[in-house]
Residue, then its C-alpha position, 0 to 999 in steps of 0.5 A: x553529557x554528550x558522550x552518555x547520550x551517544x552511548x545510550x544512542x548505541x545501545x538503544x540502536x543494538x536494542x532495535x536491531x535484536x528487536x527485529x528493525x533492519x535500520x535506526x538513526x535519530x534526526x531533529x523535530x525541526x519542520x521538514x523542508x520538504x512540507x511545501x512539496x506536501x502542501x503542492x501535492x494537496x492543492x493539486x488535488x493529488x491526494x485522491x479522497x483522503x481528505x483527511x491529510x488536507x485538513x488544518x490540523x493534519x497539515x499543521x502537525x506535518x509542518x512541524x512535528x512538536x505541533x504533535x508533541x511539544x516537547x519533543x527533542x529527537x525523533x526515534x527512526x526506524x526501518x524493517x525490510x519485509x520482502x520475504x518472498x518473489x516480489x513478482x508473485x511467480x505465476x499467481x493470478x491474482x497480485x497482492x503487495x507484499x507487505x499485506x501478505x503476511x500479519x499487520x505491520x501496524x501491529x508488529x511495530x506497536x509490539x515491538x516498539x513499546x519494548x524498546x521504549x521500555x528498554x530506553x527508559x531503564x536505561x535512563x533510569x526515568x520515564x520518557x515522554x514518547x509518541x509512537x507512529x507506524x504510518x499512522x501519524x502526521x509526519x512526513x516519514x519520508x523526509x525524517x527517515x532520509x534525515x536520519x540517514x536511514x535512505x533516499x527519497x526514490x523516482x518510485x516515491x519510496x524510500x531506498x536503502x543502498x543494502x535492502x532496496x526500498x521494501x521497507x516499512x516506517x515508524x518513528x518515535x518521538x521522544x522528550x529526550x534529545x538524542x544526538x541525531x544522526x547524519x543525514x543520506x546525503x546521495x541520491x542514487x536513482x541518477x538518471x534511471x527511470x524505470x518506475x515511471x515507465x512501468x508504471x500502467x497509469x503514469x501516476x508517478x510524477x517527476x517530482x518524487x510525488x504520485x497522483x493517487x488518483x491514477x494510483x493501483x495502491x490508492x484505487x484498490x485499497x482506500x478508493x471505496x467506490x466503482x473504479x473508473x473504468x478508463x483505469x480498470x484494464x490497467x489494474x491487471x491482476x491486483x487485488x490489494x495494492x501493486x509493488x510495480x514501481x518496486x519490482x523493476x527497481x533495480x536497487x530492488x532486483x540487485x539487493x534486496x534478500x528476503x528477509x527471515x523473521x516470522x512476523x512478516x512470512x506470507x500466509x499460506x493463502x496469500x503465498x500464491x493467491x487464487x482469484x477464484x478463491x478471493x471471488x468465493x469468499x462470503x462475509x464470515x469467510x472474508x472475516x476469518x481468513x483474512x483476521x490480523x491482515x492488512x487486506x480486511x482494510x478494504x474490506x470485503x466489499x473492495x475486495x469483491x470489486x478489486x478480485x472482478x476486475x482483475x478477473x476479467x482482466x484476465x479474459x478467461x472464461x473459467x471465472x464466467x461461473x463464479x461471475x455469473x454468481x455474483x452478479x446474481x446474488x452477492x449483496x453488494x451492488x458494486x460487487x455486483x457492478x464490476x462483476x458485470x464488468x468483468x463478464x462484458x470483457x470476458x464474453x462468450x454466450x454464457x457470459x452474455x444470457x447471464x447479463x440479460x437475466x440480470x438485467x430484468x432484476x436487478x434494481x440498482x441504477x449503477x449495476x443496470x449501467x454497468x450490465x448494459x455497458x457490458x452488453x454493449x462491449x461483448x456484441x461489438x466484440x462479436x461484431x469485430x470478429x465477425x468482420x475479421 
């Protein structure tokens, strides 16, 4: 029986290579090792406001993945590399991870993982339970990947392959049907290089392979629904949507990883080399349709507006004072409105200025007042430094 299962195992790993999977292996569903980092990790409050992976529920199926499915016999892991272009971005001014520039992995893998199940269960000739994730669902894929020989746990908190570097995208399966489980990555190949940690602009990666969302440009640009603080803002730079840092001066990336040919994953040409003015420009119909299918309607327009003005002001250019001055007057959402503000008052200038205390004698919302008065404050005391220069 054994043997058969191996051979299915193989085949099955054949079947998910051809389907666009870059690595497969198999590990137990026994409780992951790894869990009471996770629980450190959540009563240090490192998880920002996503309160969702601190409640009972989602930390008990995280201890142990047959809380999720009880006859589970074997985990289905598998990983897709999606580094299809320079993973700096070149010159672009406004900065979006790679994995969002392109169509929704989730989607991707649903597709493609629903045939591979149909493809295992004619192979076997009956029907299999199965349960299938895409970061989605209360496992530590991390741990489970490792487990199955699919990589290491980075300094950066991704998950390294020797060959493609860590620009890979998890899911998993659990099935009712016990795989023989593969070996797990016994190395951990980041020995003393801390690159990551010194890159990174908020110091949000922690020593031990963790992060505190809190700090984190990928958590603040993409589930952090509220004003950004503004202690973090100039770190932000120019990312819109998520931040690849930590990933860009990984060496393992810079040596290895090779873009990757599959048409699922090639950036639209919108997010090629993305322009801030055009991210600035974009009303509710706009947003809804050039941004259909992708990862970025997640923050949806509202974030994204906040996002695209801070990284505009970042870049203290005033050729986006006119589309700032827009927005501050008339978008309807206040804290586009308020980070907008933001964005003039670390511009400058003039314009920048009269446009500030226009609005100040009508805008009615207490948090964008503070932040034109904030701005206000910002761009005279500029002036004042530079007139005692």
């Amino acid at each position: 029986m054994t043997a058969a299962l191996e051979a299915i195992k193989a085949r099955l790993k054949t079947e998910a290579l051809g389907r666009g999977f870059d690595l497969v292996g198999v590990t137990t569903p026994d409780p992951p090792p790894h869990f009471e980092i996770y629980e450190q990790w959540l009563q240090a409050k490192r998880h920002g406001a996503m309160e969702y992976l601190a409640s009972e529920r989602a930390r008990e199926r995280r201890r142990d993945p047959r809380r999720i499915m009880p006859q589970c016999r074997s985990i289905l892991v598998l990983a897709s590399s999606y580094y299809t272009t320079a993973g700096d971005m070149g010159n672009a001014e406004a900065r979006v991870a790679a994995y969002a520039r392109g169509e929704d992995y989730h989607d991707i893998f649903i597709q493609r993982l629903a045939g591979l199940m149909d493809f295992l269960q004619a192979e076997v000739g009956q029907s299999i339970e199965h349960r299938i994730y895409t970061d989605t669902g209360p496992l530590l894929e991390k741990e489970l990947a490792q487990r199955a020989g699919l990589g290491w746990i980075g300094k950066n908190t991704c998950l390294i392959h020797p060959r493609l570097g860590s620009y890979i995208l998890l899911a998993e399966v659990l099935l009712d049907l016990e795989l023989p489980p593969d070996e797990p990555f016994g190395h951990d190949r980041c020995g003393s290089c801390r690159r990551c940690l010194d890159a990174c602009p908020t110091g949000c990666i922690l020593p031990n392979r963790t992060l505190d969302a809190n700090r984190c440009i990928s958590y603040l640009t993409i589930e952090w629904k509220e004003a950004i603080p503004r202690s973090l803002r100039a770190a932000l730079g120019e990312w819109v949507f998520g931040c690849d840092i930590c990933q860009q001066v990984c060496p393992w990336n810079q040596r290895f990883a090779r873009p990757k040919q599959d048409a699922a994953f090639q950036s639209r040409p919108f997010l090629e080399s993305p322009d801030l003015t055009a991210f600035l420009e974009l009303d509710v119909e706009a947003f809804r349709t050039t941004l259909r299918g992708n990862p970025i309607r997640r923050t949806k327009r509202r974030g994204l507006m906040r996002n695209a003005a801070i990284a505009a002001g970042n870049t203290g250019s005033g050729r986006f004072v006119p589309v700032l001055v827009r927005i501050l007057g008339s978008d309807g959402e206040p804290i586009a409105r308020s980070h907008a503000a933001w964005a003039l008052g670390r511009i400058g200038g003039e314009e920048a200025r009269q446009a500030l205390q226009t609005a100040q004698t009508f805008e009615k919302e207490a948090e964008v007042l503070e932040e034109i008065e904030a701005a206000l404050e910002e761009i005279t005391s500029s002036d004042s430094s530079s007139a005692s220069d």
